[in-house]
Every structure is written in structure tokens, then in C-alpha cells.
Backbone of each chain as nested JSON, in Angstrom:
{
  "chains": [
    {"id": "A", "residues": [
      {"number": 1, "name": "UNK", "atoms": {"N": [-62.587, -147.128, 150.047], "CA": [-61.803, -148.19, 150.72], "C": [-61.134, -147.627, 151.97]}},
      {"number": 2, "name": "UNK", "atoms": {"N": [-61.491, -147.949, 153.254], "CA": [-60.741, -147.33, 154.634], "C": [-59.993, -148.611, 155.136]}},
      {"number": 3, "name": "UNK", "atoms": {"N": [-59.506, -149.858, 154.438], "CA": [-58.548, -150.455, 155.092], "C": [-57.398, -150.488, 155.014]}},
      {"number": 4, "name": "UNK", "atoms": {"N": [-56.486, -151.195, 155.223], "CA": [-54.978, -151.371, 155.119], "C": [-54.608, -151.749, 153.648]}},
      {"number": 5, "name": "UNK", "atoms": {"N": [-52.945, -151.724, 152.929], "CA": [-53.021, -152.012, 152.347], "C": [-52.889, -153.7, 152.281]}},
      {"number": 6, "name": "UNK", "atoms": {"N": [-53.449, -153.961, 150.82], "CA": [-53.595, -154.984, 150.511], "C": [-52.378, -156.33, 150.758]}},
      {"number": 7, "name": "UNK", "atoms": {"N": [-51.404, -155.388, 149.811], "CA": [-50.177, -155.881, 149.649], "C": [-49.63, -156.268, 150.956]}},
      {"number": 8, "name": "UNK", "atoms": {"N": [-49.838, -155.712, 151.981], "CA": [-49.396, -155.561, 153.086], "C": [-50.074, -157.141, 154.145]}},
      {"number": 9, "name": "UNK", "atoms": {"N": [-51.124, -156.957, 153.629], "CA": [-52.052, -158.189, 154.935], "C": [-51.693, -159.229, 153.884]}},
      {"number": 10, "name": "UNK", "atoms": {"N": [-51.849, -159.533, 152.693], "CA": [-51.182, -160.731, 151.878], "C": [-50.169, -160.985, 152.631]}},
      {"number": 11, "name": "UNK", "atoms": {"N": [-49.147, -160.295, 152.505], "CA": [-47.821, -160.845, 153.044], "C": [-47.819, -161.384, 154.301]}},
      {"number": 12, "name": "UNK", "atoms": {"N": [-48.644, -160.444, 155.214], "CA": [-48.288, -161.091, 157.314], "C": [-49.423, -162.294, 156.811]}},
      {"number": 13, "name": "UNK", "atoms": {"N": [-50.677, -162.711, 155.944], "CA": [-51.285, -164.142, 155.918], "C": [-50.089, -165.182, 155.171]}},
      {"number": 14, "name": "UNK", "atoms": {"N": [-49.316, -164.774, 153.967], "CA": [-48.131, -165.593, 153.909], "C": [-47.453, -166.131, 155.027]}},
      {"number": 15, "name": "UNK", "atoms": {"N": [-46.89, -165.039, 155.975], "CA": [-45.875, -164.677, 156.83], "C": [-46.402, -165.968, 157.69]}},
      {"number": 16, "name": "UNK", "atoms": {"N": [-47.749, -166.286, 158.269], "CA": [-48.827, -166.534, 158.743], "C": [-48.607, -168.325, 158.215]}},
      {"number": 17, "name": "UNK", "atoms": {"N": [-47.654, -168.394, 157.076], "CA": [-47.899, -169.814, 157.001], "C": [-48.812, -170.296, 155.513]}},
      {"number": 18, "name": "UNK", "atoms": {"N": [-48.968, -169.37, 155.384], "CA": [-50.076, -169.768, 153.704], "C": [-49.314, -170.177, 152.669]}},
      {"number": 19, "name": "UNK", "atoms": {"N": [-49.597, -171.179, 152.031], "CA": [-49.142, -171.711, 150.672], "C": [-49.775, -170.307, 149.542]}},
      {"number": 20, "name": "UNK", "atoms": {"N": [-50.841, -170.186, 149.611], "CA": [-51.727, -169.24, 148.665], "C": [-52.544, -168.46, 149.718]}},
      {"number": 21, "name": "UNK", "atoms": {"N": [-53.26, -167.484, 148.737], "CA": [-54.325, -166.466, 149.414], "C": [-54.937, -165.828, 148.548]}},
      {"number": 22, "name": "UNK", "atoms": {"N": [-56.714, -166.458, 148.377], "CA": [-57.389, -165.928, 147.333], "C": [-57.835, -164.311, 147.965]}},
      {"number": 23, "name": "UNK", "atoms": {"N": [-57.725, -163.837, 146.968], "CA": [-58.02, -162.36, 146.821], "C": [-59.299, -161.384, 147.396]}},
      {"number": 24, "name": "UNK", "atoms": {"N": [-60.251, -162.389, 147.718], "CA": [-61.252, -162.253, 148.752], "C": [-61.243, -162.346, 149.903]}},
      {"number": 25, "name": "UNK", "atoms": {"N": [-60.12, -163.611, 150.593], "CA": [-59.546, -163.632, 152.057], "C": [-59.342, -162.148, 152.327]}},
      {"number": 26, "name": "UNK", "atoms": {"N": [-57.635, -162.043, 151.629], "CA": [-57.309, -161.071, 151.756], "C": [-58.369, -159.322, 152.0]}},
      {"number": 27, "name": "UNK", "atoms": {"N": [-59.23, -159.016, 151.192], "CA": [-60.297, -158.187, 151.318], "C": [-60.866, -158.664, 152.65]}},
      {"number": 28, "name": "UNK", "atoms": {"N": [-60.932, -159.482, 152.586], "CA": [-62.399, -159.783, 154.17], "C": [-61.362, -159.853, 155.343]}},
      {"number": 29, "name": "UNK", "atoms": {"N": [-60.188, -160.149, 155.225], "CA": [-59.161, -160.023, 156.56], "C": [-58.748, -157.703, 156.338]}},
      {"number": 30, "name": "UNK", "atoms": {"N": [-58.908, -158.187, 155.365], "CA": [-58.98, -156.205, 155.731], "C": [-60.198, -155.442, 156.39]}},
      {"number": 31, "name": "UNK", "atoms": {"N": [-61.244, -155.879, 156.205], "CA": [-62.611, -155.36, 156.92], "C": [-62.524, -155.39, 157.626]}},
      {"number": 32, "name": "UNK", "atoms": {"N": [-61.974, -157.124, 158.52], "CA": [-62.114, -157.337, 159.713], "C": [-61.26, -156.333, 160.397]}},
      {"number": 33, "name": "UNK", "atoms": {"N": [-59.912, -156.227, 159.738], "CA": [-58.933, -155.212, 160.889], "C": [-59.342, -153.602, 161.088]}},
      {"number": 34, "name": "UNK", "atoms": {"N": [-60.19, -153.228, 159.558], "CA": [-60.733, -152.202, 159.707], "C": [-61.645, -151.959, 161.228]}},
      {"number": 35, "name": "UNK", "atoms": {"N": [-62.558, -152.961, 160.849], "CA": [-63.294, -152.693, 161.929], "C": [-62.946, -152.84, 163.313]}},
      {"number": 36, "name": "UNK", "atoms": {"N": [-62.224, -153.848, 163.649], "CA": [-61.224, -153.99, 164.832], "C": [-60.922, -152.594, 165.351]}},
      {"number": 37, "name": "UNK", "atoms": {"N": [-59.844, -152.725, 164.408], "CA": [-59.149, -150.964, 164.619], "C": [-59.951, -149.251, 164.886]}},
      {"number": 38, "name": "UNK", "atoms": {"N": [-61.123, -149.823, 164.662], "CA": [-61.977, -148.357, 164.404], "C": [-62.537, -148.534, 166.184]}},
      {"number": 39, "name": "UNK", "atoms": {"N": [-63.409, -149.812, 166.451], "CA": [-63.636, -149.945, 167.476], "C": [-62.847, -149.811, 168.489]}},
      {"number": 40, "name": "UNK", "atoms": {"N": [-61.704, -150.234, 168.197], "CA": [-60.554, -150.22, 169.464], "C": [-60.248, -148.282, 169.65]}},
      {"number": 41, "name": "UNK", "atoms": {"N": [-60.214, -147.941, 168.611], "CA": [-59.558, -146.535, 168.454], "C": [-60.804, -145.804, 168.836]}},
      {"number": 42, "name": "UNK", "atoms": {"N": [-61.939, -145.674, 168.659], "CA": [-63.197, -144.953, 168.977], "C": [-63.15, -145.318, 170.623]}},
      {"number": 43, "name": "UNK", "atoms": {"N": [-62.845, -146.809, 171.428], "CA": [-62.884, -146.785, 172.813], "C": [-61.878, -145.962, 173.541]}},
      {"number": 44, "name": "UNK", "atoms": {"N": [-60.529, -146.179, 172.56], "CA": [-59.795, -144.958, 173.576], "C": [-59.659, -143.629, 173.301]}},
      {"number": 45, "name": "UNK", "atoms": {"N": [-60.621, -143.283, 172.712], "CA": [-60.517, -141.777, 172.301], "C": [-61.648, -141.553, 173.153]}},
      {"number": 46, "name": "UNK", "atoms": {"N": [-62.603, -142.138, 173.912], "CA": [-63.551, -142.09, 174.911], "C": [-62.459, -142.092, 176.29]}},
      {"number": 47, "name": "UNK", "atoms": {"N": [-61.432, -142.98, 176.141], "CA": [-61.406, -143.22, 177.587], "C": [-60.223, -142.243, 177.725]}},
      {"number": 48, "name": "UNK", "atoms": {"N": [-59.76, -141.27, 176.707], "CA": [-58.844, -140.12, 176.611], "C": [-60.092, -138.805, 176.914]}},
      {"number": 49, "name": "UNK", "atoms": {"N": [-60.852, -138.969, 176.349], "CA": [-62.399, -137.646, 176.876], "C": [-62.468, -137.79, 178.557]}},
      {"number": 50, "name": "UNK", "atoms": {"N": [-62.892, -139.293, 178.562], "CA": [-63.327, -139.743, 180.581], "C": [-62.112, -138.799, 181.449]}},
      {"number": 51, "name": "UNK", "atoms": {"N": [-60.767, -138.627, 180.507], "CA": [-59.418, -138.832, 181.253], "C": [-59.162, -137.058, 181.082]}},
      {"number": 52, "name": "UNK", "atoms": {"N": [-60.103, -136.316, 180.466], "CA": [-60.056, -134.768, 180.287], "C": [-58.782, -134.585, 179.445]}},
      {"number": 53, "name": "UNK", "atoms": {"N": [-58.69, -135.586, 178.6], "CA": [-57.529, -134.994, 177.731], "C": [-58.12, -134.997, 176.158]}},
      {"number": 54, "name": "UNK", "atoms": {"N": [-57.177, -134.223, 175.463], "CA": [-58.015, -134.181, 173.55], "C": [-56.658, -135.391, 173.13]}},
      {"number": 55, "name": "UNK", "atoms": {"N": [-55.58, -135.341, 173.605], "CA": [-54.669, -136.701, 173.285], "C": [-54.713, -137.799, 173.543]}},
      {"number": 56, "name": "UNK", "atoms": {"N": [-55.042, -138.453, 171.97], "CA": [-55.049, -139.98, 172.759], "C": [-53.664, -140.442, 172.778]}},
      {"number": 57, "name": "UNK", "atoms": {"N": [-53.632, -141.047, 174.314], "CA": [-52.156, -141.239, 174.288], "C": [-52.212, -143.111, 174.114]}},
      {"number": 58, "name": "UNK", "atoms": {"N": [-50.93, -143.438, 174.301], "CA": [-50.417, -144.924, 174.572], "C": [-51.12, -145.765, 175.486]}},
      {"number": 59, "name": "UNK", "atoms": {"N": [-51.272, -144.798, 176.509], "CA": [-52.133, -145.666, 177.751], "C": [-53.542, -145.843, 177.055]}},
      {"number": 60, "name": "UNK", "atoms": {"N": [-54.251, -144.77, 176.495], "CA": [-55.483, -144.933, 176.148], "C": [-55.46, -146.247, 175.364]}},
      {"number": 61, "name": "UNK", "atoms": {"N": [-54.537, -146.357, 174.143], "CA": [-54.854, -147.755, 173.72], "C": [-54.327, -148.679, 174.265]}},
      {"number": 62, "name": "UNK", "atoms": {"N": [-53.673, -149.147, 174.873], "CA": [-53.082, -150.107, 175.788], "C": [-54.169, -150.171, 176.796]}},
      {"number": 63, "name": "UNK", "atoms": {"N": [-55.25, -149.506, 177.526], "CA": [-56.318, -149.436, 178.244], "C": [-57.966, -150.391, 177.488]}},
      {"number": 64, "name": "UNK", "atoms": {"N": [-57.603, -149.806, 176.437], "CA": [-58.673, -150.178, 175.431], "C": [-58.276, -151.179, 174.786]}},
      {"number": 65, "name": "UNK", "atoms": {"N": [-57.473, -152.014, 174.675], "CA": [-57.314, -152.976, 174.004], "C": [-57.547, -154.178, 175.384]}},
      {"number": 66, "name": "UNK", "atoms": {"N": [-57.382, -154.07, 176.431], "CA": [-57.361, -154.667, 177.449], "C": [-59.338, -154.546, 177.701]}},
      {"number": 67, "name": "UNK", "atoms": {"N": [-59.737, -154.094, 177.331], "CA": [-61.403, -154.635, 176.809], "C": [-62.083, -155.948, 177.144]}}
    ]},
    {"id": "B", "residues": [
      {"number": 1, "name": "UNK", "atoms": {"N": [-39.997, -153.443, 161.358], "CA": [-41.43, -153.163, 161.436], "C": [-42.1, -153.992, 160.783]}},
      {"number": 2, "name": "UNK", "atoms": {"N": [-42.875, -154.755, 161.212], "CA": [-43.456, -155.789, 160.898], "C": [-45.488, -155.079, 160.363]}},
      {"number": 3, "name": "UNK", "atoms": {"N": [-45.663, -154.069, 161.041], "CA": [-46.845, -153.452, 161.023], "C": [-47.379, -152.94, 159.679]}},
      {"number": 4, "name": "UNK", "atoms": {"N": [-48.626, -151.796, 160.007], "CA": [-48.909, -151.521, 158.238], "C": [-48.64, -150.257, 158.682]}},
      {"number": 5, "name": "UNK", "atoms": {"N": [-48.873, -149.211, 157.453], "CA": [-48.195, -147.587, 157.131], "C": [-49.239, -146.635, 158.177]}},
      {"number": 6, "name": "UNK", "atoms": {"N": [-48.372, -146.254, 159.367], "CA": [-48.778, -145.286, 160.611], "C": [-49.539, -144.278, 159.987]}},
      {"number": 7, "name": "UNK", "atoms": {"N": [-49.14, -143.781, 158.501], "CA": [-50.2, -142.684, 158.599], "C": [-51.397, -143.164, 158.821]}},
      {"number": 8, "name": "UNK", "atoms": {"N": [-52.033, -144.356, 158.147], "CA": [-52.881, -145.165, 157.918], "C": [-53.781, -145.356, 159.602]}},
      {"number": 9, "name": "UNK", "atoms": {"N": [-52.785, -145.604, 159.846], "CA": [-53.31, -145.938, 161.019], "C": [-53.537, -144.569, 162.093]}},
      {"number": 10, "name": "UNK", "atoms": {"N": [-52.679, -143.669, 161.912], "CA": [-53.364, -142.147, 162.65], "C": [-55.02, -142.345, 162.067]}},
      {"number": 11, "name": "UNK", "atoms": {"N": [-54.792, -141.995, 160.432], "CA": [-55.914, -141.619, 159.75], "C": [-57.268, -142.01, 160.42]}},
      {"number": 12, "name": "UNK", "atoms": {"N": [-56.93, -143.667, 160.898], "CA": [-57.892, -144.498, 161.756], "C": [-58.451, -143.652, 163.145]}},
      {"number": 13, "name": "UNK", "atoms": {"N": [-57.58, -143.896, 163.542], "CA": [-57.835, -143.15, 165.03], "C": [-58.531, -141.718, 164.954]}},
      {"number": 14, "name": "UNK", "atoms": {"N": [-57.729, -140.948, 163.88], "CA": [-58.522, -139.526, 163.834], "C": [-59.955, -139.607, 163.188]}},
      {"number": 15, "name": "UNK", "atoms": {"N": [-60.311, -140.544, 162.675], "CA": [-61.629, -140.924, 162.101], "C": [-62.409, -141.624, 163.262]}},
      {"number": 16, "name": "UNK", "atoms": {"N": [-62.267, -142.26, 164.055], "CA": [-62.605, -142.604, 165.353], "C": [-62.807, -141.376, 166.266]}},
      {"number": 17, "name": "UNK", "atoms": {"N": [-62.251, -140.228, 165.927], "CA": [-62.919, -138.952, 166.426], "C": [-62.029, -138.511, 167.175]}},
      {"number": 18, "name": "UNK", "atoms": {"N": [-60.176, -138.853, 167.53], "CA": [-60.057, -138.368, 168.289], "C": [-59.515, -136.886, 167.451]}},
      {"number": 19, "name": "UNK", "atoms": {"N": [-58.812, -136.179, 168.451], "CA": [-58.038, -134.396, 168.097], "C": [-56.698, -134.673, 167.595]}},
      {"number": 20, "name": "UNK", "atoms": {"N": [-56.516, -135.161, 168.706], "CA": [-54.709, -135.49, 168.563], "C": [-54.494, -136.773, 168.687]}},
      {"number": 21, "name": "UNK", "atoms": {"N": [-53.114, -137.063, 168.171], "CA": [-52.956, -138.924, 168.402], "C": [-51.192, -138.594, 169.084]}},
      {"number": 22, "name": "UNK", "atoms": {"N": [-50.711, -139.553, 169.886], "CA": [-49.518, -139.212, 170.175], "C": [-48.811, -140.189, 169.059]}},
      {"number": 23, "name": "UNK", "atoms": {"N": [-47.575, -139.933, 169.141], "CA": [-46.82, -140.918, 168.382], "C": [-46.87, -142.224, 169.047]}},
      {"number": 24, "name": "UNK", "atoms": {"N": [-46.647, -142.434, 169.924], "CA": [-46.244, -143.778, 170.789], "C": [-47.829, -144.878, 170.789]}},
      {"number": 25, "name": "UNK", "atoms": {"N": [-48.925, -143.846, 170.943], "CA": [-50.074, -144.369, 170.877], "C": [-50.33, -145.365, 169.056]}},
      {"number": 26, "name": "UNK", "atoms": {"N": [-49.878, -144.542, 168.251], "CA": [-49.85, -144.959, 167.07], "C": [-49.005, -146.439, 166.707]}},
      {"number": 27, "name": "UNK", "atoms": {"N": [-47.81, -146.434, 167.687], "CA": [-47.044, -147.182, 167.342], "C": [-47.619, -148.949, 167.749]}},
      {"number": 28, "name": "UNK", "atoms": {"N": [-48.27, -148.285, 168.75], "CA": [-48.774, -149.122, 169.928], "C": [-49.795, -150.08, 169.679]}},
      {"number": 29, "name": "UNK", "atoms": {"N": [-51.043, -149.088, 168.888], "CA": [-51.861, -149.66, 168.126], "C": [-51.397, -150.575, 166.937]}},
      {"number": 30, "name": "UNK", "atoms": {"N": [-50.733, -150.193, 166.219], "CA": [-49.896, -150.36, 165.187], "C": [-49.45, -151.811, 165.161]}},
      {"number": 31, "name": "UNK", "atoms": {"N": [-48.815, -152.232, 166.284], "CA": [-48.082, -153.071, 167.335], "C": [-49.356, -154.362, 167.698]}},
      {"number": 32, "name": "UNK", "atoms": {"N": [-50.552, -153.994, 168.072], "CA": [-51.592, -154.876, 168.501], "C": [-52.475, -155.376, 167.072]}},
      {"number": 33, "name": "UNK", "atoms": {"N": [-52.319, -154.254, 166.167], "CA": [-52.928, -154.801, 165.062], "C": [-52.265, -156.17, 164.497]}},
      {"number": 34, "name": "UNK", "atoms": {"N": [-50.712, -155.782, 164.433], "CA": [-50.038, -157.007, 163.848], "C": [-50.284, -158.278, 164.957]}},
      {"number": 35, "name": "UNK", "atoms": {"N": [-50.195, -158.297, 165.785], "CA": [-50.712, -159.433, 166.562], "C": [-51.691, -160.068, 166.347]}},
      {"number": 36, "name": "UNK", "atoms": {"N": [-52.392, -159.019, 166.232], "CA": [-54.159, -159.595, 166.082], "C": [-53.996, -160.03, 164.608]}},
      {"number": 37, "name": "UNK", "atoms": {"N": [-53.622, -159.813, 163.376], "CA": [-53.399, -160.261, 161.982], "C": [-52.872, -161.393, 162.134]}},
      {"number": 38, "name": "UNK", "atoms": {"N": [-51.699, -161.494, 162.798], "CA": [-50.857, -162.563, 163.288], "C": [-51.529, -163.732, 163.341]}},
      {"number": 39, "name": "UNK", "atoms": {"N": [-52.243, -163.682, 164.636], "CA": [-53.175, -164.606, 165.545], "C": [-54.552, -165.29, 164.194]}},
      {"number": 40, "name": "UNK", "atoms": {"N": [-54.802, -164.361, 163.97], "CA": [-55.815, -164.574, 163.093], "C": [-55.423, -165.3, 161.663]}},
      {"number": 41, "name": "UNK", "atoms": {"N": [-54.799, -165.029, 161.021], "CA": [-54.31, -165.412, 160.151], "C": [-53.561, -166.992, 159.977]}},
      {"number": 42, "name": "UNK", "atoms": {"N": [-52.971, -166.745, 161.523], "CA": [-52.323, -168.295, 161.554], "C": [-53.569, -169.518, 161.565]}},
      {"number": 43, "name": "UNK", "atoms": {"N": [-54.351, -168.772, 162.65], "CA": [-55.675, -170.125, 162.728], "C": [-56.558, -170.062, 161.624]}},
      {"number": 44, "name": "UNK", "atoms": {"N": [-56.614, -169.071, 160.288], "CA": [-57.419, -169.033, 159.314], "C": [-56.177, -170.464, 158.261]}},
      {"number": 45, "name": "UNK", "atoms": {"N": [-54.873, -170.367, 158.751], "CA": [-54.276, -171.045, 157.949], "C": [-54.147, -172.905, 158.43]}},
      {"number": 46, "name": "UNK", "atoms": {"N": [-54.443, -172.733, 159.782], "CA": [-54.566, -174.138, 160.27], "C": [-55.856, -174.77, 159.507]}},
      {"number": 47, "name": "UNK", "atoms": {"N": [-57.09, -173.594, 159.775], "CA": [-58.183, -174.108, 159.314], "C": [-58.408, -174.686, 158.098]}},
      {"number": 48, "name": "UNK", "atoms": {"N": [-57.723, -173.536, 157.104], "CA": [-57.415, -174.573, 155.561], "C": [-56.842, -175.809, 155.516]}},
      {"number": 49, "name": "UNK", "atoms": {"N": [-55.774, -175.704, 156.141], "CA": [-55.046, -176.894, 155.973], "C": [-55.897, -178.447, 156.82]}},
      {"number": 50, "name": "UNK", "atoms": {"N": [-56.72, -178.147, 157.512], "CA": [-57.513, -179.264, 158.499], "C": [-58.621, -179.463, 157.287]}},
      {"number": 51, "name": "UNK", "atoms": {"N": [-58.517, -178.427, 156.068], "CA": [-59.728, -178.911, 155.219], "C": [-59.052, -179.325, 154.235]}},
      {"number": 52, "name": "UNK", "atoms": {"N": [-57.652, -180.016, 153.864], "CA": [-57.249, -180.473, 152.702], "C": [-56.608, -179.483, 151.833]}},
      {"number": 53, "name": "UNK", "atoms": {"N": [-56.64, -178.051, 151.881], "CA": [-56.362, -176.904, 150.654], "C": [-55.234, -176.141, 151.813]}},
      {"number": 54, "name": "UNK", "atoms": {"N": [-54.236, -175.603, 150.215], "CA": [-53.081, -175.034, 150.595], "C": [-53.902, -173.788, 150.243]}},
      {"number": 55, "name": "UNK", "atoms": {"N": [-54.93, -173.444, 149.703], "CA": [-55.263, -172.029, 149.773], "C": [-56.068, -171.617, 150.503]}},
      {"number": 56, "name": "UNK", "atoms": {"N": [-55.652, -170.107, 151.541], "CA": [-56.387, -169.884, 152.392], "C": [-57.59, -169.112, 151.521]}},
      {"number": 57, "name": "UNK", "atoms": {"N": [-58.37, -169.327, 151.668], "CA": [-60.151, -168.854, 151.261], "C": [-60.776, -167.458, 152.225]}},
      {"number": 58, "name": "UNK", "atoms": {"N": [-61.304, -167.118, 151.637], "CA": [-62.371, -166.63, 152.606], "C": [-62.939, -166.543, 153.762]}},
      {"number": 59, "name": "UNK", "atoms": {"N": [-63.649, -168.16, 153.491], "CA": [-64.408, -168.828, 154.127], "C": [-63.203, -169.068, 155.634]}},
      {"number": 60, "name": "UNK", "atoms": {"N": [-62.193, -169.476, 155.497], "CA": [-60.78, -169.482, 156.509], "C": [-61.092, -168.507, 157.393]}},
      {"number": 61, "name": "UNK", "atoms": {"N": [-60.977, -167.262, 156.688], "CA": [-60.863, -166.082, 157.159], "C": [-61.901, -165.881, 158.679]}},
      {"number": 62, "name": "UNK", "atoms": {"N": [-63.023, -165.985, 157.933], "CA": [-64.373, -165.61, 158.584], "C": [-64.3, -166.862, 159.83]}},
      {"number": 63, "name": "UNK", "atoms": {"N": [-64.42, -167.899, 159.621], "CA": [-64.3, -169.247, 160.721], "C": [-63.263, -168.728, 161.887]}},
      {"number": 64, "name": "UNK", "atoms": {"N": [-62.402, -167.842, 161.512], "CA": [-61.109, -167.904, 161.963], "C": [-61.392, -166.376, 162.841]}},
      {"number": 65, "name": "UNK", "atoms": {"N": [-61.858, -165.811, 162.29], "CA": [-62.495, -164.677, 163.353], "C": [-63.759, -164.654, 164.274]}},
      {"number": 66, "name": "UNK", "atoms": {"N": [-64.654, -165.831, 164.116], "CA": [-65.054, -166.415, 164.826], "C": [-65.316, -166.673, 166.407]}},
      {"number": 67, "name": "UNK", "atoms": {"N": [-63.698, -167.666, 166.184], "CA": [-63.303, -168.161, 167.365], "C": [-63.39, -167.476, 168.639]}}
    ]}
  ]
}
């Protein structure tokens, strides 16, 4: 399992306005952020390499999210 | 803090390949994820509700990332 916790995305889809949240949402809204997050984080760890640095800094993701 | 657990989210980034992560970068990401959960979550919850059910589904989820 490489996503967030569970407990955690239940609550911001509550937070979000939900009466309920079957237990599969929840799982498939974790994939999705997984994968989000991996992609976003794999672009600025490229655009921290382009930038000759081994730190990815703030700008890198603030750069990469702007995608 | 509205976000999910930073180690979690280094863990991400360093699995995305980078060396180092700064703190601020972490926070940052951290910061865009909840937005993006946010965003997503709210229109997975409109979508239920435009179908009659107080429970958000799955099916919500996926329509709702979609967009």
C-alpha cells in the first residue's frame, strides 16, 4: 500500500460535504492522490536535475505543479 | 494542518527519485495535495448528490476525476 492514510482522506471527503463514504471511494480517492503525487514529485525532481541541484526545493514543486 | 503525515509525503517524493527534499518543498506539496483532495472530493460529492444518494461511491470518485 503506497497511499495516504485512510482515515485521513475519509475525513477531508466528509470535510468535502459527504453524508457517507463507501470504503472503496475512499481506496480509489487514495490511488488517485497516489498517483497525482508521484507524478507531480517525479516532475520536480527532474526540473531540480535541469536546475543542477540534488534538492528538491519549494520552487521545484510550485514549478511543477504549474504543469 | 489540514494535510496528510509529511513523512508520508517525503517518502513520496524520495520514491519519485529525488536525494534530498527540503522542508518547505514538503510542506508545499503537502499544501497542493489538500487542495486537489479538496477540489475533488467536493465535485465527487455534488455528483452523488445530482444522483439522489447521500453516499459518496466510487463510481463519484472516478466521474469526479475525470473532469
Amino acid at each position: 500500500m503506497t497511499g495516504f492514510a485512510r482515515a485521513r482522506v475519509k475525513k477531508m471527503i466528509k470535510e468535502a460535504g459527504a453524508w457517507r463514504v463507501s470504503a472503496d471511494a475512499i481506496d480509489r480517492l487514495n490511488e488517485i492522490l497516489a498517483d497525482y503525487t508521484t507524478n507531480l514529485a517525479k516532475y520536480a525532481v527532474e526540473i531540480a536535475r535541469h536546475s543542477g541541484r540534488k534538492t528538491v526545493k519549494e520552487s521545484d514543486i510550485i514549478l511543477a505543479a504549474t504543469k
